[in-house]
N, C-alpha and C positions, 0 to 999 in steps of 0.2 A: 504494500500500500504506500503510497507517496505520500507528502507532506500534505495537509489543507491548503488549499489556494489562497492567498489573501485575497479582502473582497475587490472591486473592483474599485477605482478610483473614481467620484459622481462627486456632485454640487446638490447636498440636500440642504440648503437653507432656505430657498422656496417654500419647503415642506411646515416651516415651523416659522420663517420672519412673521413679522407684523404685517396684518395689510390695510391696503386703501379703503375704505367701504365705496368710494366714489369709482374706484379701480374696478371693483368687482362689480359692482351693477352696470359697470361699460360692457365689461367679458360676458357678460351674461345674456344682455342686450342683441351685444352683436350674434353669438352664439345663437340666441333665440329669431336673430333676423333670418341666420343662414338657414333656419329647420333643423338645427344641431345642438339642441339645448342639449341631450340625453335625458332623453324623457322625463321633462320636468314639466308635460301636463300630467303626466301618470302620476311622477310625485308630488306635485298641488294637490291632487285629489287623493293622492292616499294618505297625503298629510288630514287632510280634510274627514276626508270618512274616520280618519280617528279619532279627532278630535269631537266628532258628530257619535262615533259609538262612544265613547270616554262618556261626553256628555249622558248618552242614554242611559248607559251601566249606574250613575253616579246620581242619574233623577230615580231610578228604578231603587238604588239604595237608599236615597232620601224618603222617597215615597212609602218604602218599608218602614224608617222611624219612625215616618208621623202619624203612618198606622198602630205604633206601638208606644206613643206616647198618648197622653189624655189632654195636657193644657196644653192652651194657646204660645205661651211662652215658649215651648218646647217646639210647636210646630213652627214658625218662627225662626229659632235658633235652625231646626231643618232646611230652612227653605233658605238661608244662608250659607250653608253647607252645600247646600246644593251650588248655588251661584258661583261660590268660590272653586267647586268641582268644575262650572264650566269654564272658568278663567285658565284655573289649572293644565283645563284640556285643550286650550285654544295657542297657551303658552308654550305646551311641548310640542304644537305641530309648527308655531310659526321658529323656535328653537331649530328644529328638523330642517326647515327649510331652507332658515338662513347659513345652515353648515354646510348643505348642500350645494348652494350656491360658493360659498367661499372655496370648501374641496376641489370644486370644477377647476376655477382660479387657479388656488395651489401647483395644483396636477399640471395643468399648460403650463404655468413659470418654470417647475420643476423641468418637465422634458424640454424647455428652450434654454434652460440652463445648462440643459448636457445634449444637447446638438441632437433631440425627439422633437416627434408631434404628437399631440394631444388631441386627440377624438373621443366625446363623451359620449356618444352612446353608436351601435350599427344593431340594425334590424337584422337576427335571423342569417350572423356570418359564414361565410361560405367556406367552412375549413370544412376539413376532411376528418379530424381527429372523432371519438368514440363519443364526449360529449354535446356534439354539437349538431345530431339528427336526434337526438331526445324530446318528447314532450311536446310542448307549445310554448308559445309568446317565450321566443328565446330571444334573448339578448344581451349583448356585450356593453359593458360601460367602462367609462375611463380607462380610455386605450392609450397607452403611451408606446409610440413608434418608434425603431432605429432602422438604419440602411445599411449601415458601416460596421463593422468589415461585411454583415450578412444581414439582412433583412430581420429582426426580430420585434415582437408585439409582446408587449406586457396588460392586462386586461382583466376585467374581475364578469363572471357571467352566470345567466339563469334562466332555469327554462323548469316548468310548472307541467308536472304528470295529476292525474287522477282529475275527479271532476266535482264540484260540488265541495260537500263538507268533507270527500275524501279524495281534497286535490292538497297537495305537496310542491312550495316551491323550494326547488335544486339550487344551491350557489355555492359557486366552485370562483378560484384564482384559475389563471393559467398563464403560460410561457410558449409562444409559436416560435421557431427559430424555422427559416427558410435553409433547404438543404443545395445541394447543387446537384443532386442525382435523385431519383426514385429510388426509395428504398424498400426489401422486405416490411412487411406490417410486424413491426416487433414491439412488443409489451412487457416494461418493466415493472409488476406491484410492490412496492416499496413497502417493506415489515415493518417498516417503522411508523405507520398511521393508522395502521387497522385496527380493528375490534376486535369482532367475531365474526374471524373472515376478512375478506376481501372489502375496500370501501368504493373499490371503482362502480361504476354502473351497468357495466359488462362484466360478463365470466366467459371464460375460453375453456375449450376442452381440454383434461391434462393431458392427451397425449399431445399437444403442445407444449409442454412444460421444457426445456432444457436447462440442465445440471452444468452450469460453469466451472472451473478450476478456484481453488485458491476459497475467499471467504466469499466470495460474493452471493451462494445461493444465502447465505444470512442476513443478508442486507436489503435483499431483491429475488420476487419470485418470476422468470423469463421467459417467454411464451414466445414462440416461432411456427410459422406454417410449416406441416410438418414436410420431409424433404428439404428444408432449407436450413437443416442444425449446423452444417459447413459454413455455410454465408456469415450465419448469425457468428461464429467461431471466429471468422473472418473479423468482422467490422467488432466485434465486440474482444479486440486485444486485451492484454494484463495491464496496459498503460490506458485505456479507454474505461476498463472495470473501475482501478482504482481511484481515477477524475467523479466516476459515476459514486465511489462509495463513500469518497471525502468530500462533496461538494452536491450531491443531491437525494441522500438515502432517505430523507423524509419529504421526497416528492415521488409521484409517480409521473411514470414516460411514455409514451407514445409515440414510436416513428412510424408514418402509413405515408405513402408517397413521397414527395420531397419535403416533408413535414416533419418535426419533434417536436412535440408538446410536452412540456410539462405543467402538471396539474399536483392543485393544491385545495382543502376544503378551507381554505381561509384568502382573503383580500388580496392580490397579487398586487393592484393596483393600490396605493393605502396613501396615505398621511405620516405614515411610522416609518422613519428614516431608516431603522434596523432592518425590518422587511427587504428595503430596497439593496442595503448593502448583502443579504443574504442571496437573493436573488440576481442579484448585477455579477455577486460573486461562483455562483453556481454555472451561470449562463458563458462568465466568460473563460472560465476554467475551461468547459465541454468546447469552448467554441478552438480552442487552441489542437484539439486532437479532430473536429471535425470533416478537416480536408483531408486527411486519410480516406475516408469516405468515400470521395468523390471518385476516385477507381475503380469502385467494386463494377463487377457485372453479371448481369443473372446468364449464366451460360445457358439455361432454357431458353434465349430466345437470337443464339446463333442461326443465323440465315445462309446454310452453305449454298442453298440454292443461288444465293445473290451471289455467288465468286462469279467473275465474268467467264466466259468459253476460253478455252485451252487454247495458244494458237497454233500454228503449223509446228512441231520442233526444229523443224531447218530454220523459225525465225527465233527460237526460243535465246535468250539472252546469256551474256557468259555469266556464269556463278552461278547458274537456277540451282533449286534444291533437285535433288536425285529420285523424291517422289511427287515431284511437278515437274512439269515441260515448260516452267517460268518461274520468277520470281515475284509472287505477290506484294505489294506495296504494303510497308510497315504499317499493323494494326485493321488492315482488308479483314481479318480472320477473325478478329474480337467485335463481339454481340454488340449492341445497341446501348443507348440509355433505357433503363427499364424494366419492371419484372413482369414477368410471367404473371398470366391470371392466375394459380393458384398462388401465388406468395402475398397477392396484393391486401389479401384481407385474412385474417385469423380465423376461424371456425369458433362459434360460440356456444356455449352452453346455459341449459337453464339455472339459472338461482334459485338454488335451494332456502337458501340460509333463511331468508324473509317468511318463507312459508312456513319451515321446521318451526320459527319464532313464533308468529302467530298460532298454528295449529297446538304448540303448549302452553301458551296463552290463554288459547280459550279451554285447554284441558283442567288447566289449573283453575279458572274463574267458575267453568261447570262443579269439577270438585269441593269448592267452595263453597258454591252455591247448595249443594247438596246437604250441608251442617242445619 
């Protein structure tokens, strides 16, 4: 195992200066002119609707006192109680708001302080990674963007399964780094976050599972399509393992096409300057063994048919190899960018876990019920 990477060098003072309030109702404005608030009609009104159930929860408890008191005085002092319930409740959503508004702020200074751009909200993004064909009303907020050396997106997102009073919204951090090649769909779950089980949102089948050298199966459990345990051996060296086990074992990974995600069930995108150094530091550590990468190729999809026709050997060149009547131009014989349709995606399986939990759940509540 190598050393920890130190984190990366950034400008988090953005994150924590003082700011303008005349600064921020600019940023917000303009934002709001573009259609790029990040959805802050959605958060007005669910500022709103809270403050409006707060308020109801808080008359419905008033209403209870005055029923259970007799004098006038008392109902009175209720109905006071109550008033002050709806201040209370009007105070924590306009609270709500106004952070929100200044975090948007923060977040743009922050990424133009370290040479990003700042995008608060995108509808329903277009990655390829396991979280992001989940659910409904998905969306990505406070995206902070780089180019340099390689494309990467910092972002916090969520998307809303079940329906009614048994709908769940999902929020996850994540980490996109742009690859330069297609890569096998390979899945690292990281032991260091889980429960009982697995916390991703997908399960794979184990006979996808592959067994690494050294400590790594303890750090991370590695899932490959199967036939592709070489590849994965390939790209996943002793000096790639140990970047992967000092600098990101309490995240889980994702590489599906030219893609690496990394995901977190906490803010990727945050206010909290530590987050940032953790993650600027994980990202840039991995990003230095990267270009190894960029070599690989899926020999499934060598095309010998495409070698051009043999020519006459009376015209054949001096040096030809002795099992061609020519000399192929260097690199004619290596495959494409690209994998194969079977490595492109994992094989999935059902989750158990959630049902085992529920179905002793209600084994237990019947038993109980049963006294």
């Amino acid at each position: 195992m190598t050393a920890p990477q130190p984190a990366a060098s950034f400008d988090a003072r953005p994150l924590t200066d003082p700011v303008d309030a005349r600064a921020v109702s600019t940023f917000n404005a303009e934002l709001r002119s573009r259609g790029k608030m990040g959805g802050s009609a959605t958060t007005i009104v669910a500022f709103v609707i809270f403050g409006i159930v707060f308020l109801a929860a808080m008359t419905v408890v008033g209403a209870t006192m005055v029923s259970l008191l007799t004098d006038a005085g008392s109902s009175s002092f209720a109905g006071i109680g109550i008033l002050v319930a709806a201040v209370v409740g009007i105070t924590i959503a306009t609270v709500g708001w106004r952070r929100s508004r200044i975090a948007r702020y923060r977040l743009d200074a922050f990424a133009r302080a370290n040479g990003m751009t700042y995008e608060a909200r995108v509808a329903d993004p277009a990655l390829p990674g396991m979280l992001f064909g989940l659910g409904r009303s998905r969306e990505a907020t406070d995206l902070v963007r780089g180019a340099k050396p390689r494309f990467v997106e910092f972002g916090n997102y969520r998307y809303t399964t079940g329906s009614g009073k048994n709908s769940t919204t999902h929020r996850w951090g994540y980490v996109a780094v742009k690859l330069d090649v297609p890569l096998p769909n390979i899945v690292l779950d990281a032991k260091g976050n889980n429960g009982f089980g697995s916390n991703l949102p997908a399960s794979f089948q184990r006979e996808q599972r592959l067994s690494l050298e050294g400590d790594f199966d303890q750090y991370f459990t590695l899932y490959c399509p199967e036939g592709y345990e070489r590849d994965a051996l390939y790209l996943f060296t002793p000096d790639i393992m140990a970047r992967f086990i000092d600098n990101a074992a309490e995240l889980d990974v994702e590489i599906v096409d030219d893609w690496m995600f990394l995901y977190t069930q906490r803010k990727a995108s945050t206010l909290d300057p530590a987050t940032w150094a953790w993650l600027f530091g994980a990202v840039g550590a991995l990003m230095t063994k990267l270009d190894q990468w960029e070599r690989w190729r899926d020999e499934r999809l060598r095309l010998e048919s495409a070698a051009p026709a043999s020519p006459s050997p009376a015209l054949a060149p001096v040096g030809a190899s002795a099992s061609l009547p020519f000399a192929p131009p260097a690199g004619l014989l290596a495959p494409p960018p690209g994998v194969a349709r079977e490595g492109r995606r994992l094989k999935r399986s059902f989750q158990w876990v959630p049902i085992v939990f529920l179905v002793g759940f209600a084994l237990i509540w019947f038993w109980f019920r049963s006294f």
